[in-house]
Structures are given as C-alpha cells and as structure tokens.
PQR file of N, CA, C, O and H, with PARSE charges and radii, in Angstrom:
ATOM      1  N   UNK A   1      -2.890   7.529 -10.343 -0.4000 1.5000
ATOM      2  CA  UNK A   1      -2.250   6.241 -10.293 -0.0000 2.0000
ATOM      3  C   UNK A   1      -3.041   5.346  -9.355  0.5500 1.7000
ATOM      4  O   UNK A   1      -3.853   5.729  -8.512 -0.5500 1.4000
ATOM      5  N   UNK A   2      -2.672   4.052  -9.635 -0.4000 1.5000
ATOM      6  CA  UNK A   2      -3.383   3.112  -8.382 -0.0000 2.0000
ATOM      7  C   UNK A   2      -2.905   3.015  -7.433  0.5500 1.7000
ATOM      8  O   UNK A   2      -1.768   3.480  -7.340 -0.5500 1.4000
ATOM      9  H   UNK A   2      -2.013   3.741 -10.320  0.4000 1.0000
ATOM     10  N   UNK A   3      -3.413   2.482  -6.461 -0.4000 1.5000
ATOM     11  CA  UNK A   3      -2.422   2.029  -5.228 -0.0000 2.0000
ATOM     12  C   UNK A   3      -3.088   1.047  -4.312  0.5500 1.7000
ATOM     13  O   UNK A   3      -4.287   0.990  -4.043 -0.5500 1.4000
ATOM     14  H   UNK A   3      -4.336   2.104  -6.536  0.4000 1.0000
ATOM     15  N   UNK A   4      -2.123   0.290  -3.881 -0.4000 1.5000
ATOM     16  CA  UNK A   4      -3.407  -0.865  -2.864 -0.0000 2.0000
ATOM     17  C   UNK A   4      -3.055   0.118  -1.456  0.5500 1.7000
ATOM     18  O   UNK A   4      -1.988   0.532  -1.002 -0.5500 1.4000
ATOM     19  H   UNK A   4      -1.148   0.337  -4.099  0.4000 1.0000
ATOM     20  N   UNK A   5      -4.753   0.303  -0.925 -0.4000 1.5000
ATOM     21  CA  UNK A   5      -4.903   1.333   0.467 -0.0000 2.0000
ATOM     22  C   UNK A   5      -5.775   0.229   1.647  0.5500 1.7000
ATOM     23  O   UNK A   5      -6.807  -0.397   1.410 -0.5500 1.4000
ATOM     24  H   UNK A   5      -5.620  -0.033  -1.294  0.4000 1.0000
ATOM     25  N   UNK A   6      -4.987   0.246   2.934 -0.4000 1.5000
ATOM     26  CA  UNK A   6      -5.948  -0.694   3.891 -0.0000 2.0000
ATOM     27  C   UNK A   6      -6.662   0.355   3.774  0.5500 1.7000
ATOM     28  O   UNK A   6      -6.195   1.489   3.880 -0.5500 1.4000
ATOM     29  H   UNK A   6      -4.148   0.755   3.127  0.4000 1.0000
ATOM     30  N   UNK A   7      -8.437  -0.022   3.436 -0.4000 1.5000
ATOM     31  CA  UNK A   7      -9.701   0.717   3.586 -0.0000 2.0000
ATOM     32  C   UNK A   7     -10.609   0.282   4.548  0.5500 1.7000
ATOM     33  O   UNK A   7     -10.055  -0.449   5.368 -0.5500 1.4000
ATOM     34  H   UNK A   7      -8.817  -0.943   3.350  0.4000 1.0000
ATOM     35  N   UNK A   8     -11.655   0.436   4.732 -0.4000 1.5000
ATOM     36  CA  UNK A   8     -12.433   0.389   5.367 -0.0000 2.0000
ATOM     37  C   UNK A   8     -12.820  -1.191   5.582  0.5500 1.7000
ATOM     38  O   UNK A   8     -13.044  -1.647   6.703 -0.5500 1.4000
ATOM     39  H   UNK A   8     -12.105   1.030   4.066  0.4000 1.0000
ATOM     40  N   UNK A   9     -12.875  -1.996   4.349 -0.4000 1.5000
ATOM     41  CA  UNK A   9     -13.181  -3.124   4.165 -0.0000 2.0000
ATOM     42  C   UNK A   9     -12.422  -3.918   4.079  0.5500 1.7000
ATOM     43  O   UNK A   9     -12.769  -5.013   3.637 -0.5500 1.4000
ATOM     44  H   UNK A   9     -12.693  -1.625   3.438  0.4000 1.0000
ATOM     45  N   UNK A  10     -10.842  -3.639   4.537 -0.4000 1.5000
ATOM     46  CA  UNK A  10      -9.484  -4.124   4.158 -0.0000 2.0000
ATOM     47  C   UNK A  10      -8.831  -3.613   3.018  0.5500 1.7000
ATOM     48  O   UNK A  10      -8.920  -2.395   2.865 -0.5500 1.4000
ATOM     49  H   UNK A  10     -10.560  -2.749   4.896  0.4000 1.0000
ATOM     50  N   UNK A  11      -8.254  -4.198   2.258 -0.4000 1.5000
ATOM     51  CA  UNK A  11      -7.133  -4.019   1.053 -0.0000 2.0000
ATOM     52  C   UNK A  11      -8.095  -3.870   0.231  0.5500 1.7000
ATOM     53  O   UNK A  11      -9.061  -4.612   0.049 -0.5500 1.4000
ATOM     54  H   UNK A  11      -8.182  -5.188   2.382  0.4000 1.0000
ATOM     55  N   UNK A  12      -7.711  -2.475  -0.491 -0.4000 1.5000
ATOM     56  CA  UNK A  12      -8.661  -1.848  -1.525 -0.0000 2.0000
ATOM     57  C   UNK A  12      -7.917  -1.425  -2.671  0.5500 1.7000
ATOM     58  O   UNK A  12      -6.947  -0.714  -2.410 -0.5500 1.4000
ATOM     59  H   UNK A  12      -6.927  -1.872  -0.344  0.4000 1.0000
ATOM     60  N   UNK A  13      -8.174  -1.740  -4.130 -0.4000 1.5000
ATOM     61  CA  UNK A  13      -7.418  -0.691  -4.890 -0.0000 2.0000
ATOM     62  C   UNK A  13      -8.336   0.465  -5.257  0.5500 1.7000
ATOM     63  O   UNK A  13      -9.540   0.492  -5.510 -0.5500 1.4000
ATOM     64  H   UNK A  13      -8.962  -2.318  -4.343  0.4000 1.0000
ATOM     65  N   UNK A  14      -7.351   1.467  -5.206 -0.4000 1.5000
ATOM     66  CA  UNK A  14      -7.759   2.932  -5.754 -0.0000 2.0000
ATOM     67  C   UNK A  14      -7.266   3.966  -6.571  0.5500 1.7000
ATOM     68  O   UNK A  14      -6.225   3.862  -7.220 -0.5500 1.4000
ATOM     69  H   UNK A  14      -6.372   1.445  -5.000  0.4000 1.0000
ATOM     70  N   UNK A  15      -7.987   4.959  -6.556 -0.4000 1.5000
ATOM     71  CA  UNK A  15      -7.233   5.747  -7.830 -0.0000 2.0000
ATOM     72  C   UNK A  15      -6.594   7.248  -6.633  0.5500 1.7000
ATOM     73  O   UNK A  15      -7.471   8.014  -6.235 -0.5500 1.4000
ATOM     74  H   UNK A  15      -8.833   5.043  -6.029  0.4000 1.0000
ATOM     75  N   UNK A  16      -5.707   7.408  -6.360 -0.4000 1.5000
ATOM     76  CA  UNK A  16      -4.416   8.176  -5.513 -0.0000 2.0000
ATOM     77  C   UNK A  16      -4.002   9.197  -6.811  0.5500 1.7000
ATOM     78  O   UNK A  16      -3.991   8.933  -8.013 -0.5500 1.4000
ATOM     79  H   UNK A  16      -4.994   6.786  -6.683  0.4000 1.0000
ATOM     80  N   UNK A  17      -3.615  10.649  -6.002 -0.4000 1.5000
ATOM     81  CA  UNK A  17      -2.717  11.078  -6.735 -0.0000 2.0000
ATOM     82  C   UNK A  17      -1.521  10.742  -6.684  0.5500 1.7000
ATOM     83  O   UNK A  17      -1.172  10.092  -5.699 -0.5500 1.4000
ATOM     84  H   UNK A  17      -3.624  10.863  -5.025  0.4000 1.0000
ATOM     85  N   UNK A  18      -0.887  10.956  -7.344 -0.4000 1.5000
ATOM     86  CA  UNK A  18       0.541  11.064  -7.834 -0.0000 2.0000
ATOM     87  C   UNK A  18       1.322  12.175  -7.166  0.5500 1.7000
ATOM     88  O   UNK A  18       1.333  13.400  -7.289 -0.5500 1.4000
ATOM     89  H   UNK A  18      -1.171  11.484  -8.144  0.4000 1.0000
ATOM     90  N   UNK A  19       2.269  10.902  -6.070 -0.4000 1.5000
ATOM     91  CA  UNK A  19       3.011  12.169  -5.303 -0.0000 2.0000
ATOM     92  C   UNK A  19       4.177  12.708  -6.030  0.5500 1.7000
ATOM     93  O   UNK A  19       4.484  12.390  -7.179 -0.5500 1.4000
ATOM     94  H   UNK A  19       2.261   9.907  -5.970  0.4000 1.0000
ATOM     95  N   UNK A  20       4.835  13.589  -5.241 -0.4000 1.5000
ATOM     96  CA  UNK A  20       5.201  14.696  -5.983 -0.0000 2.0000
ATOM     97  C   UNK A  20       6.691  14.751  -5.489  0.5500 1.7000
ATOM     98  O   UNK A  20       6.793  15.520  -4.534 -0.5500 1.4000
ATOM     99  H   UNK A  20       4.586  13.847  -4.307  0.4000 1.0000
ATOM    100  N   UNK A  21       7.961  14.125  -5.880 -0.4000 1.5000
ATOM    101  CA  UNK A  21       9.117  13.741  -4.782 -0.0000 2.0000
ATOM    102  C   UNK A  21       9.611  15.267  -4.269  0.5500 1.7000
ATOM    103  O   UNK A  21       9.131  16.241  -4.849 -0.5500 1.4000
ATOM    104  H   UNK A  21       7.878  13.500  -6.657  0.4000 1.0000
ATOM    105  N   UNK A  22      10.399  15.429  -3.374 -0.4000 1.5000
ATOM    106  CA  UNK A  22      10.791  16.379  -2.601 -0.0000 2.0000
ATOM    107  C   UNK A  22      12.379  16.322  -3.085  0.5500 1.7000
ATOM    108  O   UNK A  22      12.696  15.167  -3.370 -0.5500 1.4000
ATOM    109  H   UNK A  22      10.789  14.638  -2.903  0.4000 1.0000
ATOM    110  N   UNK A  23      13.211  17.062  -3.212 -0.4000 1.5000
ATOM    111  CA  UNK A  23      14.634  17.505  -3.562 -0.0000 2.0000
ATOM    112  C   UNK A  23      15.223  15.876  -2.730  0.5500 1.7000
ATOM    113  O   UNK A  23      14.631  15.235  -1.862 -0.5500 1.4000
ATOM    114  H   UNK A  23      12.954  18.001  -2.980  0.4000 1.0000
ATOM    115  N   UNK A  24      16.201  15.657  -3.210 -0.4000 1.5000
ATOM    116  CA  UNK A  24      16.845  14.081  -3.056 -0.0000 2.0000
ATOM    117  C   UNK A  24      16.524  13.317  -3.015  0.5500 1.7000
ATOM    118  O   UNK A  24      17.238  12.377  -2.669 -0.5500 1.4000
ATOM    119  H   UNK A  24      16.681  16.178  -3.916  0.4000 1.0000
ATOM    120  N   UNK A  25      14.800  13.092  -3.436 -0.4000 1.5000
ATOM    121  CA  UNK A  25      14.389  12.065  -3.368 -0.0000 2.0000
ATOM    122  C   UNK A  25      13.652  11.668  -4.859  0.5500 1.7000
ATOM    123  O   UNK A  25      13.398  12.495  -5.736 -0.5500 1.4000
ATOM    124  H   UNK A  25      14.220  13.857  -3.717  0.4000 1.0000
ATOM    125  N   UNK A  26      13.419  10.463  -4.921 -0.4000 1.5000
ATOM    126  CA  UNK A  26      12.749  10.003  -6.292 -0.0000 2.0000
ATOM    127  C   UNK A  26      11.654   9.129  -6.431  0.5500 1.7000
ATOM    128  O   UNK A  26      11.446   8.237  -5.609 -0.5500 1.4000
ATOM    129  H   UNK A  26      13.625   9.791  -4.209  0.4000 1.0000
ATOM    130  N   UNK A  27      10.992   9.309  -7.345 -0.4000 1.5000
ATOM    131  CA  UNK A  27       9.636   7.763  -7.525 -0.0000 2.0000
ATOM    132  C   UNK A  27       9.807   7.098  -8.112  0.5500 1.7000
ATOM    133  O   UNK A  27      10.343   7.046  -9.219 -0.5500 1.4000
ATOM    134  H   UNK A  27      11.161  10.034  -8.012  0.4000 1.0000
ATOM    135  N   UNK A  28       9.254   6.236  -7.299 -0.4000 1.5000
ATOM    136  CA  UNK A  28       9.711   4.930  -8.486 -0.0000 2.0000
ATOM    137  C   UNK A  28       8.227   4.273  -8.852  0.5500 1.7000
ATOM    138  O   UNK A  28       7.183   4.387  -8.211 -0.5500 1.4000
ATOM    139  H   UNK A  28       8.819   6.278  -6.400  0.4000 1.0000
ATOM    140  N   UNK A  29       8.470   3.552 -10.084 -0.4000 1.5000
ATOM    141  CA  UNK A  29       7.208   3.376 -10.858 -0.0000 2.0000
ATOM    142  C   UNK A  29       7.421   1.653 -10.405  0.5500 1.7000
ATOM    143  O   UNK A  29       8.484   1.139 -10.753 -0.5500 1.4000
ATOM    144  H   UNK A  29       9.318   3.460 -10.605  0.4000 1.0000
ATOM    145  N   UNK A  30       6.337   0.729  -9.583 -0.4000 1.5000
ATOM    146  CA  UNK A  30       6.501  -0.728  -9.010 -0.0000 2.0000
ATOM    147  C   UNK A  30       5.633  -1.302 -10.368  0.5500 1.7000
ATOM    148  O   UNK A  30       4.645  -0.685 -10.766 -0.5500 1.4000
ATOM    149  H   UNK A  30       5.474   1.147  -9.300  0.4000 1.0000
ATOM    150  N   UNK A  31       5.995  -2.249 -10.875 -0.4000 1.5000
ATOM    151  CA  UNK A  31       5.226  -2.868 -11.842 -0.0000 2.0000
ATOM    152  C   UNK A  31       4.159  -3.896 -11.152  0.5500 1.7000
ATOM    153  O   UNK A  31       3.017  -4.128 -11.548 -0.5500 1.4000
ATOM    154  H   UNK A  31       6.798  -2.750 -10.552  0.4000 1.0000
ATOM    155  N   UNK A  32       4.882  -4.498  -9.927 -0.4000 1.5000
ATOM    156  CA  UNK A  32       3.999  -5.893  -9.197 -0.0000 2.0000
ATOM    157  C   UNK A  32       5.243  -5.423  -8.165  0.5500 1.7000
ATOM    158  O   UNK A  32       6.158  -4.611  -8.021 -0.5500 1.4000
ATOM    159  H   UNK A  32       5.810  -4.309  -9.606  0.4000 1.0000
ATOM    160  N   UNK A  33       4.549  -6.583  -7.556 -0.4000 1.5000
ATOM    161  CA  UNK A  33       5.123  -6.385  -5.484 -0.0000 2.0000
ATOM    162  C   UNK A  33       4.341  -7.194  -5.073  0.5500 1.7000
ATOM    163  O   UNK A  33       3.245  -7.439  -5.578 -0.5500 1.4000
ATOM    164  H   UNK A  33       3.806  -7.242  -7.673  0.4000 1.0000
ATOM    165  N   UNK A  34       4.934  -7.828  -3.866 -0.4000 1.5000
ATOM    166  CA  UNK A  34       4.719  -9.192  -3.124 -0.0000 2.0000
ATOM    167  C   UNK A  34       4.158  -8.969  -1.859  0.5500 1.7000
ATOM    168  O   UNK A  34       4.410  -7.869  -1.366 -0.5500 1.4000
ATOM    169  H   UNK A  34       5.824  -7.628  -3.456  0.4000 1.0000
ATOM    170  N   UNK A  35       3.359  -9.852  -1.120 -0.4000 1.5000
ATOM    171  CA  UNK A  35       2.431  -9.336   0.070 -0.0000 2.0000
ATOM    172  C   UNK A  35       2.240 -10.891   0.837  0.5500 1.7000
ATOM    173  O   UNK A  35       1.697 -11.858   0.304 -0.5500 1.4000
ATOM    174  H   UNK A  35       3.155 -10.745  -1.520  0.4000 1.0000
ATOM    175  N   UNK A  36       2.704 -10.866   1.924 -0.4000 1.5000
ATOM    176  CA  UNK A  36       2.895 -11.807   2.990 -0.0000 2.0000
ATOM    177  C   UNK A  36       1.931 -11.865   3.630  0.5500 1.7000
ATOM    178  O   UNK A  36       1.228 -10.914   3.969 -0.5500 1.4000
ATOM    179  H   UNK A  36       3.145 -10.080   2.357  0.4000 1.0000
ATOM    180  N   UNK A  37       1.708 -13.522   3.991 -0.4000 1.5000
ATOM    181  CA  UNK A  37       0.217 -13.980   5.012 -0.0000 2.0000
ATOM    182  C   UNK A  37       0.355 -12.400   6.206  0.5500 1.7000
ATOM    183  O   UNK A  37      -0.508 -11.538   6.366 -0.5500 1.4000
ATOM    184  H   UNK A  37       2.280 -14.295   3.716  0.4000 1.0000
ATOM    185  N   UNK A  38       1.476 -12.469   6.745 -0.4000 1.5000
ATOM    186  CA  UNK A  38       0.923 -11.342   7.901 -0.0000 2.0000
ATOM    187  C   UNK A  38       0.464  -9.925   7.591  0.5500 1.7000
ATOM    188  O   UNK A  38      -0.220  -9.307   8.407 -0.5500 1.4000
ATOM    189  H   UNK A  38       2.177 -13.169   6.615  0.4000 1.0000
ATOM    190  N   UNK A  39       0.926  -9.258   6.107 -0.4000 1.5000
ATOM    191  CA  UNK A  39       0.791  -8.324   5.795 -0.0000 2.0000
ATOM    192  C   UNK A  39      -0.515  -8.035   5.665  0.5500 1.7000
ATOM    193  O   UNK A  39      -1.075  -7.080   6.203 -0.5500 1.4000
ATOM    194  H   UNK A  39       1.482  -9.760   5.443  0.4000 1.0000
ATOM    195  N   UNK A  40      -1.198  -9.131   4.707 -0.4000 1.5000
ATOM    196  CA  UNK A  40      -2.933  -9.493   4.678 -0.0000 2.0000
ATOM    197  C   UNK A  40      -3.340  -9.389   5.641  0.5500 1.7000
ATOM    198  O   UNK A  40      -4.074  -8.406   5.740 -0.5500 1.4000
ATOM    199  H   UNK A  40      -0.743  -9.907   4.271  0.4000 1.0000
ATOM    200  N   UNK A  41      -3.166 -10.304   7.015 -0.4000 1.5000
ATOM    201  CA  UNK A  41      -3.955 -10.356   7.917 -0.0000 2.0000
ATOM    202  C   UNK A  41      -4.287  -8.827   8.651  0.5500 1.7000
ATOM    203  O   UNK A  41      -5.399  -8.420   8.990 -0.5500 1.4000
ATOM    204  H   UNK A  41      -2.570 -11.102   6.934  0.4000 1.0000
ATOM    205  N   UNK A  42      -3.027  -8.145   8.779 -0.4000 1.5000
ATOM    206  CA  UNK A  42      -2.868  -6.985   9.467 -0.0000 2.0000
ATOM    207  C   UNK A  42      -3.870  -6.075   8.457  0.5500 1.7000
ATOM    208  O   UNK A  42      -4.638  -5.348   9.087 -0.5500 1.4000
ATOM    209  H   UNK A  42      -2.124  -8.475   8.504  0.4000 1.0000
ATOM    210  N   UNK A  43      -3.964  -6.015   7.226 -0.4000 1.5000
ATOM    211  CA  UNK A  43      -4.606  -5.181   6.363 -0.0000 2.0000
ATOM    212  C   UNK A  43      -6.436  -5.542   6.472  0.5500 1.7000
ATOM    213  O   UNK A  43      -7.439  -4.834   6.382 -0.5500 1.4000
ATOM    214  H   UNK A  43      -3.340  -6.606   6.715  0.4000 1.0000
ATOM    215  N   UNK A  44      -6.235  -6.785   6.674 -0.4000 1.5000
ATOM    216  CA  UNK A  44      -7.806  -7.411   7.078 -0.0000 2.0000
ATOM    217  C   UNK A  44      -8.318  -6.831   8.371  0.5500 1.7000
ATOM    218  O   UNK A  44      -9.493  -6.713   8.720 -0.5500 1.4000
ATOM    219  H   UNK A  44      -5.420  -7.360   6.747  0.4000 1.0000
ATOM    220  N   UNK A  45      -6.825  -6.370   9.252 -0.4000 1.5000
ATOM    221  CA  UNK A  45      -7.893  -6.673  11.048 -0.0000 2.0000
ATOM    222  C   UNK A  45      -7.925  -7.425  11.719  0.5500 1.7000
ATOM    223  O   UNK A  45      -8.452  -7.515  12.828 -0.5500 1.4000
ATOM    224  H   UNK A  45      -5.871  -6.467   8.968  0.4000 1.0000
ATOM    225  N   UNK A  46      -7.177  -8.291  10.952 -0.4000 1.5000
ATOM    226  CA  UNK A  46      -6.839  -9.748  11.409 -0.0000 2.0000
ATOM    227  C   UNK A  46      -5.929 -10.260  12.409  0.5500 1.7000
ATOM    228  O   UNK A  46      -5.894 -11.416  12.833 -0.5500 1.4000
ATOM    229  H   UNK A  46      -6.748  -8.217  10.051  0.4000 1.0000
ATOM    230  N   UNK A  47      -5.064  -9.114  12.804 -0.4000 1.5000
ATOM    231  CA  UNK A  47      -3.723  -8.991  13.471 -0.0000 2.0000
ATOM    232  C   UNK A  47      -3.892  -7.533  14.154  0.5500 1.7000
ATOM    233  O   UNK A  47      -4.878  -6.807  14.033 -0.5500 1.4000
ATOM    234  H   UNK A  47      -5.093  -8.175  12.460  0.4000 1.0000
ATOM    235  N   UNK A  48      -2.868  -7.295  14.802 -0.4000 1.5000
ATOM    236  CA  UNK A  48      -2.290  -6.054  15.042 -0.0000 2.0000
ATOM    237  C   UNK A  48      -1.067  -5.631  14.475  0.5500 1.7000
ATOM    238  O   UNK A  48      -0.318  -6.600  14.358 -0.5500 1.4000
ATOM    239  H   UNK A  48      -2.067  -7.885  14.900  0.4000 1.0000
ATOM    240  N   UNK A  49      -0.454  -4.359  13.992 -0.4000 1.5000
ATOM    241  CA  UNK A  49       0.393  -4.003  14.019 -0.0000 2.0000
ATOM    242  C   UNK A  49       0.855  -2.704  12.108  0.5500 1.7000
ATOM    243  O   UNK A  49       0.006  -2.092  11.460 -0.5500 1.4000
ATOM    244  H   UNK A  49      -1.063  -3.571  14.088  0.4000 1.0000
ATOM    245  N   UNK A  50       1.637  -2.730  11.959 -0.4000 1.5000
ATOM    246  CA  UNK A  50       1.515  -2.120  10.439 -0.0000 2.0000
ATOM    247  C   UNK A  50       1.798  -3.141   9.544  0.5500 1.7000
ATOM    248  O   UNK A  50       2.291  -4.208   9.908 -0.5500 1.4000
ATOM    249  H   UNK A  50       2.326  -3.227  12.485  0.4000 1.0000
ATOM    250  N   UNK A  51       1.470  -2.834   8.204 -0.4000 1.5000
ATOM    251  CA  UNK A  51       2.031  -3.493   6.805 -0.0000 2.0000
ATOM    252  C   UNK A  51       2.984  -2.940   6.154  0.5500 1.7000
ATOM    253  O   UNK A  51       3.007  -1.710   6.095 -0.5500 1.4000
ATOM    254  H   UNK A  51       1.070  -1.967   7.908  0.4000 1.0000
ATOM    255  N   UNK A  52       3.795  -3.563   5.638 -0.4000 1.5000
ATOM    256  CA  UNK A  52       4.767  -3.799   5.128 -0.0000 2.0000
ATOM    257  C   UNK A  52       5.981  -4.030   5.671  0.5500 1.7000
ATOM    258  O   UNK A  52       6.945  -4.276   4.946 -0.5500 1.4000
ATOM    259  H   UNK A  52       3.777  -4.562   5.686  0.4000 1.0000
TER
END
C-alpha cells in the first residue's frame, strides 16, 4: 500500500506494507486526507514538533 512517510527529504510517498490489525482493532482503507500549513512545515523541518 502507499503511504505519505516524513523521509529524509520531507514528505515522501511510498510503497509500506500492509499492517496487520491486532484483536479489537481494525483498518481502515483512507481514500484522501487533509494536511495543515503546520503539519507540512513540521514534515519539512520547518518547525518542531510531530504531525498530525
């Protein structure tokens, strides 16, 4: 599956396995998803702190 990963160069897409849910829990399949000026910046290096 894909996934957007902060990489080396910032926000990268890649090819990830496919995790594997654990008893009570489930996956969910995101079609699109939304990403905020700070989320970018932090994924750039641009900031401190985590994304999302």
């Amino acid at each position: 599956m894909k996934a957007a990963v902060v990489g080396e160069h910032g926000l990268e897409i890649k090819e990830v396995d496919e995790p594997k849910p654990k008893p009570n829990e489930v996956l969910v399949r995101v079609r699109a998803c939304g990403m905020n000026r700070a989320d970018a910046m932090v994924a750039s290096g641009m900031a401190h702190g985590r994304a999302g």
